[in-house]
N, C-alpha and C positions, 0 to 999 in steps of 0.2 A: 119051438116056443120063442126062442131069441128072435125069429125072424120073425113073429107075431106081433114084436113087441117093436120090434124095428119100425117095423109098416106104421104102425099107430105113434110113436113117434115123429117118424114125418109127416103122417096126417097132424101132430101136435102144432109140430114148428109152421108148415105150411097155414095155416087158421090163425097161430098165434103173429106170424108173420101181415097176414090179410089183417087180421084185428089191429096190429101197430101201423100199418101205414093207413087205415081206416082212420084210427084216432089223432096219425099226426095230419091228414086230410080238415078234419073237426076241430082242430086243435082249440079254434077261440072259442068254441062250446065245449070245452071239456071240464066238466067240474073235478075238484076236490077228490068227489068218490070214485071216479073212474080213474084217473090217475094213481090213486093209490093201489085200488084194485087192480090195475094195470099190471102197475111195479109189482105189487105180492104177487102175480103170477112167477113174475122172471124172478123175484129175487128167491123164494120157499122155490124152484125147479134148481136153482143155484147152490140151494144152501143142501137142497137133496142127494145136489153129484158133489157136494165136497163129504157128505157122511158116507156116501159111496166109496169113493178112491181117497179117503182118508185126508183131506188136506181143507186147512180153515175158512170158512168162507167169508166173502169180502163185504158180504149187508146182512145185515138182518129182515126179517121177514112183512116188516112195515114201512122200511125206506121208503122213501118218495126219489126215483128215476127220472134221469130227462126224456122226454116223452122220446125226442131225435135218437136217443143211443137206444131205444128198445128193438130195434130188427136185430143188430149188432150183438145187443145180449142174447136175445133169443139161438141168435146164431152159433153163439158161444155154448149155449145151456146144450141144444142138441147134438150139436159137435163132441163135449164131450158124455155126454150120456149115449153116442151112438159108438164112441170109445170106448167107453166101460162095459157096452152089449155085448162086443166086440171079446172081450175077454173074460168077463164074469160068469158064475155058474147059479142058476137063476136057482137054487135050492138051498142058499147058502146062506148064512144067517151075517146080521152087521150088528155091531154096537155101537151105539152113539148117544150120544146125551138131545134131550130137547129144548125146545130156548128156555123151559124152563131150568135146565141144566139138570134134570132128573135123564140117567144111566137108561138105556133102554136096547131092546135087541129084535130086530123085525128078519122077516125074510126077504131077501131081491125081489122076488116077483112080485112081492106085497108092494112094496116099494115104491116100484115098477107102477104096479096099479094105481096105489095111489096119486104118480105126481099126474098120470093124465086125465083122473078124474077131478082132479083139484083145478088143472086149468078150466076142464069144460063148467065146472061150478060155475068160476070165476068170469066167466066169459058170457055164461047168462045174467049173472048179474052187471056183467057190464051193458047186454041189451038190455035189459029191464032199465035200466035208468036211462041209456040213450033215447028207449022208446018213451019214456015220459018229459024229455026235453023233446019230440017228437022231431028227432034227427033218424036220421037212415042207419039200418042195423046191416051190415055183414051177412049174404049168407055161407054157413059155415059150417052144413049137417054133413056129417062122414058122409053120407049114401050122394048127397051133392056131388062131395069132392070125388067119389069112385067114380 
């Protein structure tokens, strides 16, 4: 299952990767929405591997990011979340507070699941609005990338 999670993982970074240097391509059409949506990808994958291995994280989940440091971060986010696969036991429960500061206890795999579901959310909303500035969208479907 670690390697399951692995795989899709790097399908994560590789798309989120393609999607940042997409947007820094478009950069003087990028509005407001996509930049933030951008950033809440990296920074909520950020704030996921600090509630993972325990240690504070460095934005909050609405920061606005330089558009130039997001390969960088991304590279960060997967690196250590391909760390933490690396030794955690995907059955295993975590405690952590949410931004709203409410105590809460998930399981890794949940986790897990969530944060690559959360980019691909995020990533269609950021075609959906590319598509209505009618700029070029990325393609970015898993079965492309295989």
């Amino acid at each position: 299952m670690k390697d399951f999670f692995l795989d899709k993982f790097e399908f994560d970074f590789y798309t989120n990767k393609l999607w940042s240097n997409h947007l820094l391509e478009q950069e003087e059409f990028i509005t407001p929405f996509i930049l933030k949506s951008a950033s809440h990808i990296i920074n909520v994958h950020h704030i996921w591997n600090s509630r993972l291995i325990g240690t504070k994280p460095e934005s909050n989940i609405w920061d606005e990011l330089p558009l130039d440091f997001f390969v960088k971060l991304h590279q960060n986010n997967f690196d250590e979340t391909r760390s933490f696969l690396e030794q955690c036991e995907l059955d295993e429960k975590i405690n952590y507070h949410d931004s709203e500061g409410v105590k809460l206890s998930k399981f890794v795999v949940d986790v897990l699941y969530h944060l690559l579901n959360h980019s691909n959310y995020h990533r269609a909303q950021i075609a959906l609005e590319l598509r209505k500035l009618s700029l070029p969208v990325p393609v970015s479907n898993f079965i492309t990338y295989r």
